[in-house]
N, C-alpha and C positions, 0 to 999 in steps of 0.2 A: 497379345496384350496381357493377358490375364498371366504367363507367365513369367511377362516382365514385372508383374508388379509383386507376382511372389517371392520372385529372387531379391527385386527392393524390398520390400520390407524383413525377410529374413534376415539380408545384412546390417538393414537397421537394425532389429532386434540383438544381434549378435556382436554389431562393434559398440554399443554404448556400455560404456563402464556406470554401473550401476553404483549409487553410491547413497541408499535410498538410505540406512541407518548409519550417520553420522557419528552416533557415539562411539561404533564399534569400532570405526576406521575414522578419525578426524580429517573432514576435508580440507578445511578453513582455518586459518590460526585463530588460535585462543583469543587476538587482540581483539579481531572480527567480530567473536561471538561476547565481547566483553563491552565491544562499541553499540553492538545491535541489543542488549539488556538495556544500557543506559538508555539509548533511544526509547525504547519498550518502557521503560520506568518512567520517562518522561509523556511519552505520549498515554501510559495508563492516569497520571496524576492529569495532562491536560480534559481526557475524557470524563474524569471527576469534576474538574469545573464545570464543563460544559454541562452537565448533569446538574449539577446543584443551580447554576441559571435557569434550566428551564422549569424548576422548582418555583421559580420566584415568580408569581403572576402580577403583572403590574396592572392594574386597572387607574377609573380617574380618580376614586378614592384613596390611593393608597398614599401612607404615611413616610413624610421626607425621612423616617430610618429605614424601610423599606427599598426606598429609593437610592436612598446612599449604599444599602448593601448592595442593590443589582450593580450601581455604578462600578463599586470594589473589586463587583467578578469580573463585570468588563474590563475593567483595566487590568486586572489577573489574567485574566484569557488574552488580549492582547500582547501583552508580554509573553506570555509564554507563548504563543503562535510562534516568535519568533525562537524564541528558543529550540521548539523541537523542532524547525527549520531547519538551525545550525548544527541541531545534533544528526537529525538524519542528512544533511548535506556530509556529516564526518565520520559517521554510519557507512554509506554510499561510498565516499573517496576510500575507505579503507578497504570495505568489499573489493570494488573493483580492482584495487591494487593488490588483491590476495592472491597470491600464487598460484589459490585452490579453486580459484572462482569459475575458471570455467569447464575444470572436472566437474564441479557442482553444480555447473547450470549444464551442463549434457546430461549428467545424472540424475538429476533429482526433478522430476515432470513437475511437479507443482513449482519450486523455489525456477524455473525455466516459466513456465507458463505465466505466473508474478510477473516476474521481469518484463514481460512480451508485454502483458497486459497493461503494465506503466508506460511502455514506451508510445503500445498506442493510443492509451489515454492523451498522453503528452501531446502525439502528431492531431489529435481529435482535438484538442485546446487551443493549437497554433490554429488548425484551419479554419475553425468557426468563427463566425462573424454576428454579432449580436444587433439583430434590427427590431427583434418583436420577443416580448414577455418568452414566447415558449424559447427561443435561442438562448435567454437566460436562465430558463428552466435547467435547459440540456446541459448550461456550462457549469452551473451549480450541482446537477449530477457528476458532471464529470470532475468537481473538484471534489466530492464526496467520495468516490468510487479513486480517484487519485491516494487520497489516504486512508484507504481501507488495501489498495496493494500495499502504498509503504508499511502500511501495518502487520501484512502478513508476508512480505519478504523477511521484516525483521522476527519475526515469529518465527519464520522458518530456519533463520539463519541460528537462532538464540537456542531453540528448543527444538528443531529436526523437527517441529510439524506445526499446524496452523488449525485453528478453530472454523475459517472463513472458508467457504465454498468458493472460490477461485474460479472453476465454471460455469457455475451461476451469474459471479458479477461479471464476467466474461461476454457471457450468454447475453446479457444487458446492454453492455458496450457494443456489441454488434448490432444491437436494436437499436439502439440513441445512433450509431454512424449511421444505418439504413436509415431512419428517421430524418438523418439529418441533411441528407444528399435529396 
């Protein structure tokens, strides 16, 4: 046993094309990493709004310009929810149709481990079923932890690396599925 599992992972180790520095070797076409900025552009301005709302503390005191401002960023943030929608929905369609894309995802552990980790967000969304507060806790985690992968796919697609610990929120998701079985 112990030396089947040495020859497996040897040959793992040896037939993956590594492709961990992007700039040196381009995986991905330029259009890719041109679609994934914009996205990145848009979702850095969305997280601006949301920032500047939670700035805004409404209490029962507070004055109808106060009020019309929060209303403003709501409907700001609304609007643009959908927007970085459609940009990561055009983000995504253009990834997958890269050439490069799945040298780049054998290659590169983390933009491979993003990927996994949305899709099993995604299968964790379809199956839960919300009867009680904490089922809405877990689905409101998992729409947070949902764009925090798209955030660091397109990170990783735009700039060959990410900010966000990937195994950490990883780590998480298996906690909220075990939690939630």
């Amino acid at each position: 046993m112990k030396k089947l599992v040495s020859i497996f992972l040897f040959i793992l180790l040896f037939s993956c094309k590594s492709v961990d520095n992007w700039e040196e070797e381009p995986v991905l076409d330029q259009q890719t990493v041109l679609s994934a900025r914009t996205y990145l552009d848009k979702e850095s301005s969305f997280l601006l709004l949301k920032e500047s709302r939670n700035r805004y503390n409404l209490s029962d005191d507070s004055t109808i310009e106060e009020i019309n401002k929060r209303l403003k960023i709501e409907k700001e943030i609304a609007i643009m929810s959908q927007s970085i929608l459609n940009s990561w929905f055009d983000f995504y369609l253009v990834l997958r149709q890269d050439s490069g894309y799945y040298d780049a995802y054998k290659g590169h552990y983390y933009f491979r481990h993003a990927i996994d980790s949305l899709a099993f967000v995604n299968r964790l969304k379809n199956k839960i079923v919300i009867e009680t507060l904490r089922d809405n806790q877990f689905y409101d985690r998992l729409i947070e932890l949902e764009g925090v992968f798209m955030l660091a796919i397109g990170e990783i697609v735009a700039y060959n690396s990410s900010d966000i610990d990937i195994d950490a929120l990883y780590r998480e998701l298996k906690k909220i599925s075990k939690t939630m079985d």
